[in-house]
N, C-alpha and C positions, 0 to 999 in steps of 0.2 A: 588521492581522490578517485574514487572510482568513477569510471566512466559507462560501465555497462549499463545503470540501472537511469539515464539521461533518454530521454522520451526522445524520437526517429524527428522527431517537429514539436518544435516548442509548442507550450499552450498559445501563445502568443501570436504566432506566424497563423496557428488553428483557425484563431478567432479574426483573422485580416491584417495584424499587424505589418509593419512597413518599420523594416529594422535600415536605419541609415548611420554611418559614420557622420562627425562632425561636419566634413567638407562636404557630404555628399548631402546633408541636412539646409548649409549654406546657400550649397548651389541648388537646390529644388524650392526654396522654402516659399518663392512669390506662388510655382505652378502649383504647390499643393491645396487639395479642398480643403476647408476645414473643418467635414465629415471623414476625413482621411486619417487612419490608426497610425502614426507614427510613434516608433521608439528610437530617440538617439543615445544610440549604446556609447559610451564614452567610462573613461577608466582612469585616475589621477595615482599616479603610483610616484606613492609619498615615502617609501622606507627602502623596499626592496623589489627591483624589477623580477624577480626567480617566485615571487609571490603571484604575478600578473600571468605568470608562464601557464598554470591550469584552466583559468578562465579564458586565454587566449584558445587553446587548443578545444577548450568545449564550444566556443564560439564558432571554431574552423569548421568543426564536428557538425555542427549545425549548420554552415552554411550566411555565418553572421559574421558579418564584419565590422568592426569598432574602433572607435578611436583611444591608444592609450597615451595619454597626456606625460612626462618623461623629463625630470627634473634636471636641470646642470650641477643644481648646488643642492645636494643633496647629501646622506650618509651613504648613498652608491656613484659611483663615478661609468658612466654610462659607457666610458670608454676603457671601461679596464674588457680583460679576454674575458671571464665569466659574464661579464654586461652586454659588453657587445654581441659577444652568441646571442646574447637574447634578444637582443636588437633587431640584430637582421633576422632570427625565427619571429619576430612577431612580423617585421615587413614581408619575409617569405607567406606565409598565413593569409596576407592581403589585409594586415589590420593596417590602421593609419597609424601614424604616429606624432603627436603634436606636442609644445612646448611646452612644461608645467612649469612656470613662471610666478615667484616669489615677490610681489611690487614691496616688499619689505625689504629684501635685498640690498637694494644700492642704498636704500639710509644707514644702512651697517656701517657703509664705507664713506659717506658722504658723500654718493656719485650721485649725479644724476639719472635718475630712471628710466628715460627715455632713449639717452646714450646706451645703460647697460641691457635693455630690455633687445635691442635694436642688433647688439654685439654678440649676445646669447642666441636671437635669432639668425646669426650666418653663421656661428658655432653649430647649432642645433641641427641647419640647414645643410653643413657639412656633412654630420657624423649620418645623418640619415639618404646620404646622398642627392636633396630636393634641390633646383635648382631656383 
């Protein structure tokens, strides 16, 4: 993907927008107006993290930082060497990174959802470093 021909400021930032990651949408959302342009950039990567790696980088390039959402049970294993590079370039970058969670999951297994949801999140919380 070429990246030369990506305008110096989005149309968006142009016209007043208010680009927030997930958490940063959380934590503002009582003080904002509701004449206030917000965009919450956020990103579910469902197949392949090395797919997300472009738009991470045009986002840096800009100046925007986003949330990408980061599956456990997926057809990628977030912690294999090719994943994990990307892992930490996305957290390098300053993007967020948060849980992409299946509630379909644990009736696969007969678990309970809230046990596996709970489990995945200190797994999650590990590989990304959060405490």
């Amino acid at each position: 993907m070429a990246t030369d021909s990506i305008p110096q400021q989005p149309i968006s930032q142009q016209k007043g927008y208010l680009f927030l990651t997930m958490e940063q949408y959380h934590a503002q959302k009582d003080s904002l107006v509701s004449e206030e342009k917000v965009i919450v950039m956020r990103h579910d990567v469902d197949h392949k993290l090395s797919l997300a790696m472009p738009f991470a980088m045009i986002e840096k390039g800009l100046g925007i930082e986003a949330t990408y959402f980061i599956r456990l049970h997926a057809e990628y294993n977030p912690l294999s060497f090719e994943n994990y590079a990307f892992v930490r370039q996305l957290l390098a970058m300053n993007h967020e990174l948060g849980l992409h969670y299946d509630t379909d999951f644990a009736g696969l297994y007969n678990e309970e959802s809230k046990k596996i949801l709970k489990r995945d999140k200190k797994i999650f919380d590990l590989i990304i470093d959060k405490e």
